[in-house]
C-alpha positions in Angstrom: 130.4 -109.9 123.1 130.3 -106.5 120.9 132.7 -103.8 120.8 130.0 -101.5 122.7 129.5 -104.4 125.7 132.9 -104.2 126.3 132.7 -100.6 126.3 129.8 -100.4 128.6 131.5 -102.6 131.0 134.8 -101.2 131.1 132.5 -97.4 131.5 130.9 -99.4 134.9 134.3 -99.4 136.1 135.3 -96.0 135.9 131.8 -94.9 136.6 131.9 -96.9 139.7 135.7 -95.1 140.4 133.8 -91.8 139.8 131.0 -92.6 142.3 133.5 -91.9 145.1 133.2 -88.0 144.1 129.5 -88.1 143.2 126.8 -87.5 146.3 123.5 -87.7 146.5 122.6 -88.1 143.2 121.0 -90.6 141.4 123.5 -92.1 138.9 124.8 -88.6 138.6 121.7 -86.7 137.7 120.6 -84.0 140.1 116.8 -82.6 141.1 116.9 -79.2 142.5 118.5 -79.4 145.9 120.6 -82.6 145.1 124.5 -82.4 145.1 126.3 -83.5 141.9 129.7 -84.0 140.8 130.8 -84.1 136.8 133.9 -84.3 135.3 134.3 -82.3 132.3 137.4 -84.0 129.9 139.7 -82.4 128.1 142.6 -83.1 125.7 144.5 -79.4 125.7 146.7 -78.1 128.6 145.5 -75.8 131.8 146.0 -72.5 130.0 144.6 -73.7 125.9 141.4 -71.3 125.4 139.1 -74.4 125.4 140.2 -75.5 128.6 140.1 -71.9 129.7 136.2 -71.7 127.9 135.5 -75.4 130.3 136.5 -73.8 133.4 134.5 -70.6 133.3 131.8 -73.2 132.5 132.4 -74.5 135.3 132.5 -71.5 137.4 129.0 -70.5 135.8 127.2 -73.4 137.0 128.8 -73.6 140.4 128.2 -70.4 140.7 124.2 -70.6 139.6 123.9 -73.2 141.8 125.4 -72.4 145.0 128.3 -75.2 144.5 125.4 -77.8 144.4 126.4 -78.6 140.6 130.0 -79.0 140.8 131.8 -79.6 137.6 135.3 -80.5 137.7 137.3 -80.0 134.8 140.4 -82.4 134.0 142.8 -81.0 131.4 145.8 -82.7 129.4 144.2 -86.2 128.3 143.9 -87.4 132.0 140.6 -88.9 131.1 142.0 -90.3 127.9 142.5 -89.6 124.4 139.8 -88.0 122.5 138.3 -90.6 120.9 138.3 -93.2 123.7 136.5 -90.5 126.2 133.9 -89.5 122.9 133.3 -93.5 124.1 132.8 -93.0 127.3 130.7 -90.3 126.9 128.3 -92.2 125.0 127.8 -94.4 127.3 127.3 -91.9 130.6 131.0 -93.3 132.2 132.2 -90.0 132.0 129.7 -86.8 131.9 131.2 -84.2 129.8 133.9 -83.5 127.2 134.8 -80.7 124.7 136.2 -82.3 121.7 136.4 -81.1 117.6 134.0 -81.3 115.9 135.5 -83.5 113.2 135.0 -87.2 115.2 131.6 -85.9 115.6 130.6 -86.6 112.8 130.5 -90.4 113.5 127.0 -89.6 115.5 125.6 -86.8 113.8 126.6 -86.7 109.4 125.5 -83.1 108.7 128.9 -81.8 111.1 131.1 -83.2 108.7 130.4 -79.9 106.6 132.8 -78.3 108.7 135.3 -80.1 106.8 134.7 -79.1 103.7 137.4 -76.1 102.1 136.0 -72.7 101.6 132.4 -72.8 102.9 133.2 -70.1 105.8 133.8 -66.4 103.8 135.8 -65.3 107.7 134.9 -66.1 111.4 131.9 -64.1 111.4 130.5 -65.8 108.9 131.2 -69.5 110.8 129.4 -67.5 113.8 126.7 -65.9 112.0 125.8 -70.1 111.3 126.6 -71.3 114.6 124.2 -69.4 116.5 121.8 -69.5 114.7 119.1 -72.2 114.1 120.3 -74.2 111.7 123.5 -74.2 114.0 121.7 -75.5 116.8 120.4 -78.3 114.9 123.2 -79.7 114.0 124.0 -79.8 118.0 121.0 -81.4 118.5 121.6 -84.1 116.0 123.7 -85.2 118.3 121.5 -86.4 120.8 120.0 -89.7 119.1 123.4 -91.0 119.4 123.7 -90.5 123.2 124.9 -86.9 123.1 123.9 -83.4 124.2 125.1 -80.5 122.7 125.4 -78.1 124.9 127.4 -75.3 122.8 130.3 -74.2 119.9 133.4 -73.5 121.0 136.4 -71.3 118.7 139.0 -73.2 116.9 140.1 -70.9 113.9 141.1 -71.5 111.1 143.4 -73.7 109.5 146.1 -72.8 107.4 148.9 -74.2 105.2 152.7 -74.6 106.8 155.8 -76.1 104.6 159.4 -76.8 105.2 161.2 -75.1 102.3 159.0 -74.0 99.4 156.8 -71.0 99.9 153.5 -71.4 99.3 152.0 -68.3 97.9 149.3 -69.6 95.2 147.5 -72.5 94.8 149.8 -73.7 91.8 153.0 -73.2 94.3 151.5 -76.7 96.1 151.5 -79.0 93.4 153.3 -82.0 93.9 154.5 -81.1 97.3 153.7 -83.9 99.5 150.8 -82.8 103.2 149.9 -84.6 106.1 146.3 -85.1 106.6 144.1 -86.5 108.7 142.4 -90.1 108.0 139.3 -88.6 106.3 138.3 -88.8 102.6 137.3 -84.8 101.8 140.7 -84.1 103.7 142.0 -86.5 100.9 140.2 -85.3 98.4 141.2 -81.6 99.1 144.4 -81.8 99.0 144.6 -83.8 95.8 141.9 -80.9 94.6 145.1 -78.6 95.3 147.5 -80.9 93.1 149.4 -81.8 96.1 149.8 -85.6 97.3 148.0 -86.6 100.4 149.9 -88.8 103.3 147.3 -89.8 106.1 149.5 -90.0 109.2 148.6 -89.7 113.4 149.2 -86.3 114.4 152.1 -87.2 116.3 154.0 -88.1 113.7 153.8 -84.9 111.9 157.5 -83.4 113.6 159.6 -86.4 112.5 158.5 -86.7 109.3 158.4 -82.7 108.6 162.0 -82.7 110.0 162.6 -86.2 107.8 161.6 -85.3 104.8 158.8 -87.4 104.4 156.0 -85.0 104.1 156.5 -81.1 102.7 154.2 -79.8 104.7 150.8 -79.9 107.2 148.1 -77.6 108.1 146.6 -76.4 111.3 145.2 -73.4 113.7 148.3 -70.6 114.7 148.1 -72.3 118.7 148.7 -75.7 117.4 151.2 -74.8 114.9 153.2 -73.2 117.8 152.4 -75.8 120.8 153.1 -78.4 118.5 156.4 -76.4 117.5 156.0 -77.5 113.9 157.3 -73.8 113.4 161.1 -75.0 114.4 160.9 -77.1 110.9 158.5 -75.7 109.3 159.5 -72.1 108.7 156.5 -70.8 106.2 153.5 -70.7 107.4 150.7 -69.9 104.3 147.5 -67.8 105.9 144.7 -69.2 103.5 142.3 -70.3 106.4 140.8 -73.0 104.1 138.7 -74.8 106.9 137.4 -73.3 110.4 136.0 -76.7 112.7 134.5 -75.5 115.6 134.9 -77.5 118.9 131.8 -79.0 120.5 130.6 -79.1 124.3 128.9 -81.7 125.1 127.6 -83.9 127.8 125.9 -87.4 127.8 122.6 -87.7 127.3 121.7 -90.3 129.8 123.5 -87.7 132.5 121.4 -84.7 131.3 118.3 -86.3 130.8 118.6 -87.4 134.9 118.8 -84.0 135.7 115.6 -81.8 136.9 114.4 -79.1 134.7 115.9 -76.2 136.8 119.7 -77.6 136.3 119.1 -78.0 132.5 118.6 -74.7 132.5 121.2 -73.4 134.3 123.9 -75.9 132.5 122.6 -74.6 129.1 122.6 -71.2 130.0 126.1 -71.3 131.5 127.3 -73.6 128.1 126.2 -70.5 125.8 127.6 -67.7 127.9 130.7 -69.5 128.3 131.1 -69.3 124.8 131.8 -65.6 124.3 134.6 -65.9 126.8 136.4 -68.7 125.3 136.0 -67.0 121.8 138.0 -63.8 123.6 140.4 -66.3 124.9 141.1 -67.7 121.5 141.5 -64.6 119.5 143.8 -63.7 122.5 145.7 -66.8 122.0 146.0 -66.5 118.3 147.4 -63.1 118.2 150.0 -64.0 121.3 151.4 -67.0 119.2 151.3 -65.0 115.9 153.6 -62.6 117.7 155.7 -65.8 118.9 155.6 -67.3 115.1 157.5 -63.8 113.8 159.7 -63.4 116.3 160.6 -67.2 115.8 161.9 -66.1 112.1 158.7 -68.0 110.5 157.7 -66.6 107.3 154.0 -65.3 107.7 152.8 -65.3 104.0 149.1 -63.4 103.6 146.6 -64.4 101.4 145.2 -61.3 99.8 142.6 -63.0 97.4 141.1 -66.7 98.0 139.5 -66.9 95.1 141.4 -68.9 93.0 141.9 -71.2 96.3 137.8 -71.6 96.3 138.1 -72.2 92.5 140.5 -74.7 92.9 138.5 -76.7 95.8 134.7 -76.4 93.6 134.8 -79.9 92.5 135.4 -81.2 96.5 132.5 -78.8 97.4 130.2 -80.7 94.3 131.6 -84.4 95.3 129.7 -84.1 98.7 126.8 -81.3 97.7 124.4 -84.4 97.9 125.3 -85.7 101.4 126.0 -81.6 102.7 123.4 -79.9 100.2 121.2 -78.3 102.7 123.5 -77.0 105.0 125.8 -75.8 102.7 122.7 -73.6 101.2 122.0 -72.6 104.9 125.6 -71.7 105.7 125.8 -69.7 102.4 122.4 -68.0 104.0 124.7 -66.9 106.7 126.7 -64.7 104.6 
């Protein structure tokens, strides 16, 4: 039996748990009038800004509906880890999830530009892209793989942190040893820097930062400081050398039951939910930033990425075949 039989059966079983909250509607669909119940899964806690951006989702389409689409949203990995409900997803056992972009990329190539270094001049830029067409179509490249892209969410940027050595120039990371994630431009950008990359699961990053085994990780301000790397890691390097949007998104068996009308409404309420979360996040990012100083962590500012860009060419050329056109669209964006 395949890995995606198994999967489809164990989805029956929660789908068939989940029934008990779904009413008359066929296998969770909805025509105008119908009553449906989703649940939307997320990995962050109650109060993280994406959980925050689901919720007033959530709101919008109850709301637009009269509380005949009622979307329920389950915080702090209750669902399952990200990758396992990306699964169930697929498959229409679960209806909805905001995950990163990053995994993504498994169903739809062209998002694995958002891990490239450099290709975002600031936020506005990555917005500038997002909303606009060519954005869009990287959402909807989603859906021959069983997904529907219903909208961007805000992660930031990330940024350099180490344990002793301050990192203010590109040359100040050679030979200092940074987690990464399992992916071969996160490798290949790193040893772009002259640093050593040391794939490892995310929560193994404390130990070893406290250990000695790695010098350093990267990551938004909210996760540096929910993930208290700051109590080891005391400098915290502001080059913002990737921004990877989060995704909404919903299965597409689930959205394609649903009647026009509700389409609609749940992509309208996806978009306008999006300019709330992004006030959440900045929100978020400042409140933490505040928390990082008063913490004694060393906030060192990047004043000109340049030589950081210059540094990081030859990872942008590596993958310019796979990424060529929407790197020339995002540079568009400018």
């Amino acid at each position: 039996m395949s890995r995606r039989d198994l999967l489809r059966l164990g989805g029956v079983g929660l789908a068939g748990a989940a029934s008990l909250g779904i009413a008359g509607c066929g296998g969770g669909g909805g025509g105008a009038g119908g009553r449906s119940r989703f649940r939307l899964a997320e990995v962050q806690p109650d109060d993280y800004p994406t959980t925050l951006g689901d919720k007033k989702f959530a709101d919008l389409v109850r709301e637009r509906t009269d509380g005949r689409i009622d979307i329920r949203v389950f915080a702090n990995g209750q669902l399952g880890e990200e990758a396992a409900v990306i699964e169930q997803v697929q498959i229409g056992a679960i209806e909805m999830t905001r995950v990163s972009s990053a995994p993504m990329t498994e169903f739809a190539s062209g998002m694995g530009v958002f891990n490239l270094p450099f290709i975002f001049d600031s936020g506005e830029h990555m917005w500038k892209f997002l909303n606009g067409a060519d954005g869009q179509r990287l959402l909807d490249g989603l859906e021959p793989s069983g997904f529907k892209g219903l909208a961007y969410y805000d992660a930031g940027a990330r940024s350099f942190y180490t344990t002793k050595k301050e990192v203010q120039s590109v040359e100040d990371l050679r030979g200092l040893k940074f987690r990464v994630q399992q992916a071969d431009v996160s490798v290949a950008f790193i040893k772009a820097l002259g640093a050593s990359p040391t794939p490892m699961d995310y929560g193994e990053v404390y130990s070893s930062l406290q250990s000695g085994l790695i010098d350093g990780a990267e990551n938004n301000p909210p996760s540096y400081h929910s993930s208290s790397h700051y109590e080891v890691a005391k400098n915290y390097t502001l080059d913002e050398h990737t921004r990877v949007p989060e995704v909404l998104i919903m299965s597409q068996d689930r959205w394609n039951g649903l009647s026009d009308e509700d389409k609609e409404i749940i992509q309208g309420a996806a978009k306008e939910s999006v300019a709330f979360q992004r006030e959440k996040w900045d929100q978020r990012v400042t409140e933490d930033m505040e928390k990082l100083r008063a913490a004694g962590v060393n906030i060192i500012e990047i004043d000109d990425p340049a030589p950081w860009r210059e540094a990081t060419r030859s990872v942008i050329e590596r993958y310019r075949k796979e990424y060529g056109e929407v790197l020339d669209q995002i540079a568009a964006a400018r």
